[in-house]
Every structure is written in structure tokens, then in C-alpha cells.
C-alpha positions, -999 to 999 in steps of 0.1 A, spaced: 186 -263 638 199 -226 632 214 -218 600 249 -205 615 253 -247 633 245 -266 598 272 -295 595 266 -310 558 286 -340 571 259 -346 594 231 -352 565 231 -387 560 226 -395 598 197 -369 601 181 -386 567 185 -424 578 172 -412 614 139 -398 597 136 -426 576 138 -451 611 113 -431 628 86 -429 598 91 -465 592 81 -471 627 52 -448 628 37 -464 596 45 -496 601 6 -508 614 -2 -498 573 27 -510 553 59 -533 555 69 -518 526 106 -503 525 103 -469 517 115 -451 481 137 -422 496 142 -397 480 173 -376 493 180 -336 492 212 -317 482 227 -314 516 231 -274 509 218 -246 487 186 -265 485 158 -243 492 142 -219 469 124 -201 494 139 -178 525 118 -156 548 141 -133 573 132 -107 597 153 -74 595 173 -60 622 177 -23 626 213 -21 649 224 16 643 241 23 610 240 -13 605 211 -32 592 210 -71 588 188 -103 585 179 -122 615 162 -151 624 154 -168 656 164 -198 673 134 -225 677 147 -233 711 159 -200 727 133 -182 709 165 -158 709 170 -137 674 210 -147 658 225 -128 626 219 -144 595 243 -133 568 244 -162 550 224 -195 547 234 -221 538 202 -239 530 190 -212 508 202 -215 468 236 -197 457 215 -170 444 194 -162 472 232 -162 496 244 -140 465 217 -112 466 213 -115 504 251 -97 506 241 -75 477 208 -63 488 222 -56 524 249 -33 504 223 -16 485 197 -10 514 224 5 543 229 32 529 198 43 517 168 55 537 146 55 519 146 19 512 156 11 548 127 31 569 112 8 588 117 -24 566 106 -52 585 109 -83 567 123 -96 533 115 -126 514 131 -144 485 117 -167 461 144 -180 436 140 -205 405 161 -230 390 154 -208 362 173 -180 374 146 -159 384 143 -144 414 111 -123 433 123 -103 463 96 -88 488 104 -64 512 78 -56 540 72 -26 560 61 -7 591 51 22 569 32 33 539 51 34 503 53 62 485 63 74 446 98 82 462 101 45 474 89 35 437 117 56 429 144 43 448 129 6 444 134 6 408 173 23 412 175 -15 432 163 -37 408 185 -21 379 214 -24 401 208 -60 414 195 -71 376 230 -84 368 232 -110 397 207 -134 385 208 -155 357 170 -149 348 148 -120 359 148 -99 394 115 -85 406 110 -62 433 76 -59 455 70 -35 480 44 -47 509 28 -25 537 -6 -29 560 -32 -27 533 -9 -19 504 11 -37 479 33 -20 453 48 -44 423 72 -26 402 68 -49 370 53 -82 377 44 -103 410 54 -137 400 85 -158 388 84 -183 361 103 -217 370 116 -243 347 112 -274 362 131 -310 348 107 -337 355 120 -370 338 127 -361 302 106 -330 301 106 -296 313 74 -273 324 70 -241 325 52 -228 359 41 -192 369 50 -190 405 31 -163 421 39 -138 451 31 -150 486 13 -182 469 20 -218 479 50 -231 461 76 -264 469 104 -250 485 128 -278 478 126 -278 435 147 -306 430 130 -326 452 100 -314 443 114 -329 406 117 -366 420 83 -364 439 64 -354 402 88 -382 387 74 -406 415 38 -401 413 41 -403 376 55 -442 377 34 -453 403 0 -444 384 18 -459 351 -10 -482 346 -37 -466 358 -67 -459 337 -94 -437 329 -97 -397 346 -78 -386 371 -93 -365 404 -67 -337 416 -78 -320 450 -56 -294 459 -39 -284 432 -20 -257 436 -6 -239 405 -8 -276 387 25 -290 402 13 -327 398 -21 -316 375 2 -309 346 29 -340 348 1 -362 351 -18 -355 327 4 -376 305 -13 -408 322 -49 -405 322 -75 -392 297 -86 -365 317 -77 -342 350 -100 -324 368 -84 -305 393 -95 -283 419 -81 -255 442 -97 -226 463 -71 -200 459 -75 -175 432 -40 -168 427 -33 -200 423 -59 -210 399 -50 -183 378 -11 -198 377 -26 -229 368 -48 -219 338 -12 -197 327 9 -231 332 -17 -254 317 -15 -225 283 21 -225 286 26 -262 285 3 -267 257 -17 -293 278 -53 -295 264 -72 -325 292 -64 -306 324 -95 -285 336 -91 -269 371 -124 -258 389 -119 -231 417 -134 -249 448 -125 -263 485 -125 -302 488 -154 -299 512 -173 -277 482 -158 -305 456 -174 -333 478 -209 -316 483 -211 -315 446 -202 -349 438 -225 -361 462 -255 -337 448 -257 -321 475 -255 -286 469 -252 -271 429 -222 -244 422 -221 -219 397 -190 -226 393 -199 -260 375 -224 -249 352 -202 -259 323 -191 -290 337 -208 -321 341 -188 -343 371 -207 -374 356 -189 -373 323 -156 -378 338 -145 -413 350 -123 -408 377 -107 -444 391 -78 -423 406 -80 -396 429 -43 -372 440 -48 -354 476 -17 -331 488 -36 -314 514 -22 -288 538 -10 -298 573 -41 -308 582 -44 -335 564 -81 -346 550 -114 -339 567 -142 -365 575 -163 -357 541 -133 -359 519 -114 -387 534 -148 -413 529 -155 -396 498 -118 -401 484 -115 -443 501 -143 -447 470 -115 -445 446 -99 -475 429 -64 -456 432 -52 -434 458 -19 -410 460 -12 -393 486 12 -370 490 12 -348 531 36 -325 548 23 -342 578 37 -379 584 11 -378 618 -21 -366 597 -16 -387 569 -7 -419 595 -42 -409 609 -59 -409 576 -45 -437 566 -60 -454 598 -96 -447 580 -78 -457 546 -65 -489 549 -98 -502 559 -107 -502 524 -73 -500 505 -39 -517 511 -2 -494 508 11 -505 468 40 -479 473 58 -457 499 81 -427 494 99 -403 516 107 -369 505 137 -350 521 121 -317 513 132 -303 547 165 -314 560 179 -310 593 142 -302 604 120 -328 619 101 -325 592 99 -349 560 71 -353 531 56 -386 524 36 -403 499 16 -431 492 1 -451 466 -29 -471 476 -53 -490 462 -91 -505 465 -85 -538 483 -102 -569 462 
């Protein structure tokens, strides 16, 4: 849906609709009546990616219709945060009339915190300079005031990235009673939706209430669920391939104070090789996989879902939560899945409203 035809009265519909057809599509794997878990209706995203429009004097954001494939003015939206609507008017104000900032800008991203801080990235069909570096840091002194937290500016060109202070955010994020600290880096994977993001932590936490012994974390991320969880098991070993993102983590993890989370830089398929002996890592020299008793294992894997080696290697878990962006890959895991484990519990995420698109989660496990 464009952002310029969003009708917040429309909300509840578009939810109950998604929850019908997921219900239906799962429904060969669980009768169970789905936690939902609903979305603000507006200002709920913490993420925004526009394209820039050069139209004479004027200069603008744009975004394109997923129908018409036809571009449309964008100079609010509405499913952005307050702060990202605020400092889209502002920056506009400040770029105009200045070219050296405007000169072939091509893109701009925001990433925003419940925090208050904010990361803006603006992308080009040029090469920066020191008189960009210049005019860049003129920007962020004059935009400072309109967040609550602190504004960071990157510059991005083919082969060339240029971060005036710092290239991440830090969020606060309210999970039940507590509150973590997490280093959100530039261009890295992050929730979009926080708040839901909030109530999908606070769901996975009561659902493996009772579980015991380690628990197995494959992609991790920056420690999103690594970090909450570790509150119910002994042990978390985690594991991600993304540098960036295992660096966040070990930050978080620090920040926290968490002391039974290690997170091991490798791919699921790497992860599975060495459990299964069959090919030694470097990586693991300090770690020995067969002190750790891991009865639960957490998957959130990209779109997807979880390949061949991984998906038989995680159905020898006791406990299973799953957690997909893609209702279809996770219904076609879950048709290797229930062969060996039976649906417990069954969420619905409204990360994405007035998309198609919804995130799921189940918690499975080992049948007797």
C-alpha cells in the first residue's frame, strides 16, 4: 500500500484478515489459536529507506508504487516514527539549498531508536570529499536539537564510506520489566517494528519458562533474543556470520552485564558441520560444543527459511522456537518438523502492517 493511501481505521480489518489467512495455511500443523500480537497502527517503524528526487530547485523523497512501479512524493510517512517524519521536513530544509550536500544524492536512510537516537545515511552518485565533511558536520549541528538522543550522519559512495563520529545507534529496548541496551549498527540487520519486536522477546521468554539446561541460538543477530534469554537457561551459545553484527553482540552482551552468552562467528551450515564432526574451525579452538547441553535450540533465519543440514540437525532438539519472516518457508519447514515434534505454542507478529507480510513464531517440542 503506498504511504500517501494509509487509512489507520482500516488496521484492524487488514490484522484479523492476516491472521484468517495464516490460520488457514498452518492449519495441517496446529489447531492452536494463535497469540497475536498487534502493531501501533501508525509511527511504528524505526526504519525508512527513500530514493531522492532531483525536480529542479526542488529536491524531495520518493518512493514507488508496488503495483504501478510508478515513483509518488513522499513527504511524510506515516508508518515511520515521529522522529523520522520530523527530520524528514528538516533535512529536506537543510539539503535544498545547499550543493554541496545535494550533488547527486541518491538515496537516504533513517534508522531511529525508542531511545531517541537517530543514524541518518545519505548515499551518492559521486565521491565525497573534505568540503562534504565540511558541510556534513554544519548538518548534524543544526539537526542535533530535533532528537531526543544522538544524530549521526554517514556519507556513502561506490567504494567509500565517510562516518562523521560513529556508525551505529544505541537502542533502549523495554522487554517485560527490564530494559537492554543494544548497539545498532549501520546498514546491519535490525527489527524494524521495536515495539513489536518488545512483545516477540517477551513471548519467547514465557514459552521456554520451563525449559532446562543450554540454549542453541542460530542466527543471532546483534543478540536480540541471545541476551533476553539468557535469563532461562544456564548457558547460550549463539552463532552469526556477520562481522558487524557479532561485534554488536559482544558490545550488548558487555553492556548488559550478561556473563553465560558466548556468540561464535559462523553460518548454520558451518555450525552444523561442526557439531556433526565433520569439519574442525579455528574459530572453535576455545570452545568445546560437547560441554554445553543444549535441549533447546532458537532459529530466526532470513527469508529463506532453514536448509536441509540445519532443519534435521535442529528436529534433534527437545525444544524448538521458531521465529521466520516467511509464514510459506517456515509452513514448509515445519512439514519436515512436525514429523518429530508437535506445535506447543503459536504467535503472530504484526511487524509489518498493511503489507502482506506478518512474522510468526512457534514453539515446538520433541513428540513422546
Amino acid at each position: 500500500m503506498r504511504a500517501d493511501q494509509i487509512n489507520s481505521a482500516d488496521y484492524a480489518q487488514q490484522l484479523q484478515d492476516k491472521v484468517t489467512r495464516i490460520c488457514s495455511q498452518f492449519s495441517a500443523y496446529t489447531s492452536l489459536a494463535p497469540d497475536v500480537f498487534e502493531s501501533a497502527p501508525l509511527h511504528y517503524r524505526q526504519r525508512a529507506e527513500f530514493r531522492v528526487w532531483h525536480d529542479g530547485d526542488d529536491l524531495y523523497h520518493i518512493m514507488f508504487d508496488a503495483q504501478t512501479k510508478q515513483k509518488y512524493r513522499v513527504d511524510q510517512y506515516p508508518v515511520a516514527d515521529k522522529a523520522i517524519n520530523r527530520m524528514m521536513a528538516a533535512l529536506m530544509e537543510q539539503l535544498i539549498p545547499n550543493p554541496v550536500l545535494r550533488s547527486k544524492l541518491f538515496q537516504i536512510d533513517y534508522l531511529s531508536t525508542l531511545s531517541g537516537d537517530m543514524l541518518i545515511t545519505l548515499i551518492y552518485h559521486r565521491q565525497l570529499d573534505d568540503e562534504w565533511i565540511d558541510a556534513a558536520n554544519i548538518l548534524k549541528r543544526t539537526l542535533s536539537n530535533l532528537v531526543e538522543g544522538q544524530l549521526h550522519i554517514i556519507g556513502r559512495a561506490r567504494k567509500q564510506i565517510i562516518t562523521l563520529d560513529r556508525n551505529y545507534v544505541l537502542e533502549r529496548l523495554p522487554v517485560n520489566d527490564k530494559v537492554y541496551e543494544f548497539k545498532q549498527i549501520e546498514n546491519s540487520f535490525t527489527q524494524p517494528n521495536a515495539e513489536v519486536n518488545s512483545k516477540m522477546i517477551a513471548w519467547a521468554l514465557e514459552v521456554t519458562q520451563g525449559c532446562k539446561g543450554d540454549l542453541l541460538e542460530l542466527y543471532c543477530g546483534l543478540g536480540n533474543f541471545s541476551l533476553p534469554l539468557a535469563q532461562n537457561f544456564d548457558r547460550v551459545l549463539a552463532t552469526e556470520i556477520s562481522k558487524p553484527s557479532v561485534a554488536a553482540a559482544h558490545y550488548n552482551i558487555q553492556q548488559n552485564g550478561i556473563g553465560n552468552v558466548t556468540i561464535l562467528r559462523m553460518s548454520s551450515e558451518e555450525f552444523t558441520q561442526a557439531m556433526r564432526k565433520e569439519k574442525q574451525f579455528s574459530r572453535l579452538k576455545d570452545i568445546n560444543l560437547d560441554d554445553y547441553q543444549c535441549n533447546t535450540v532458537l532459529v530466526d533465519p532470513p527469508r529463506a527459511g532453514l536448509d536441509d543440514d540445519t532443519l534435521k540437525m535442529v528436529s534433534e532438539y527437545e525444544a524448538i522456537v521458531y521465529i521466520s519472516c516467511n509464514p510459506d518457508t517456515l509452513a514448509d519447514n515445519l512439514a519436515s518438523l512436525s514429523n518429530t515434534h508437535e506445535v506447543k505454542r503459536f504467535a503472530l507478529f504484526d511487524q509489518f502492517p498493511y503489507t502482506h507480510h506478518i512474522e510468526t513464531g512457534v514453539f515446538l517440542t520433541k513428540k513422546p
